[in-house]
N, C-alpha and C positions, 0 to 999 in steps of 0.2 A: 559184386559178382566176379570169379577167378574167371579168367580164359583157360580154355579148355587145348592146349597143345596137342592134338593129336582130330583124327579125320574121324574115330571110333570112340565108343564111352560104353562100358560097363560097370552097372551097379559092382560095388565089391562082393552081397549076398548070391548075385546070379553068378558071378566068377566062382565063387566058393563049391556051387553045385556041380557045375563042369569045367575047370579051368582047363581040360585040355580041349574041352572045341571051341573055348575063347581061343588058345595058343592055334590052331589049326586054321580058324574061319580069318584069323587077323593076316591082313596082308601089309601092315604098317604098325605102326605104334598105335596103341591102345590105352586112354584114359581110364584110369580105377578109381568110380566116385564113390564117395562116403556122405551120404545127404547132398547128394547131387553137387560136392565140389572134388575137386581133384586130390587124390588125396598119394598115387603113384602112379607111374606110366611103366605097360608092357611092349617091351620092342622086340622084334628078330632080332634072333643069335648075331645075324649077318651086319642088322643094323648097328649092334652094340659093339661087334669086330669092327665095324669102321668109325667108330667116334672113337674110339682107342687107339688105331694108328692113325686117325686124324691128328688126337691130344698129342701123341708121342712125335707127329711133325711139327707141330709148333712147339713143345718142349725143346726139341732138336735143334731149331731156328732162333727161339731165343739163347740159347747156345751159341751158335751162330755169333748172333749179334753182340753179344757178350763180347767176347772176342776178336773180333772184327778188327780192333786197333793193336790186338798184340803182335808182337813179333815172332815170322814163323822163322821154325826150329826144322834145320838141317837134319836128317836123319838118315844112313844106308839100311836097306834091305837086312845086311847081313848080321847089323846092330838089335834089329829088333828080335 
């Protein structure tokens, strides 16, 4: 048996008949089973906007870290 990530589950045949009052009634992410396993997950706009500048801080940080040992470079204002 998969787990189920999310607090909601709809069959994917009942999403197909109304997916916009699945997108309406959802107030979190939403499991989409296919024979009752998970087969994709619907999230808020807002939700999917913060796992993306999440991703993009820890890309940023491993950056970061990367570099951490190099030597910084002297730069004036009027150079760049």
């Amino acid at each position: 048996m998969e787990n189920i990530l999310a607090r909601a589950s709809i069959g994917i045949s009942e999403l197909k008949i109304n997916p916009t009052a699945t997108i309406e009634k959802a107030e979190g992410p939403v499991a989409i089973l296919n024979r009752n396993k998970p087969v994709a997950y619907l999230i808020p706009a807002r939700a999917w906007e913060a796992i993306c500048e999440r991703l993009d801080d820890l890309e940023l940080a491993e950056i970061i870290k990367a570099r951490s040992g190099e030597q910084a470079v002297s730069v004036k204002l009027d150079e760049l």
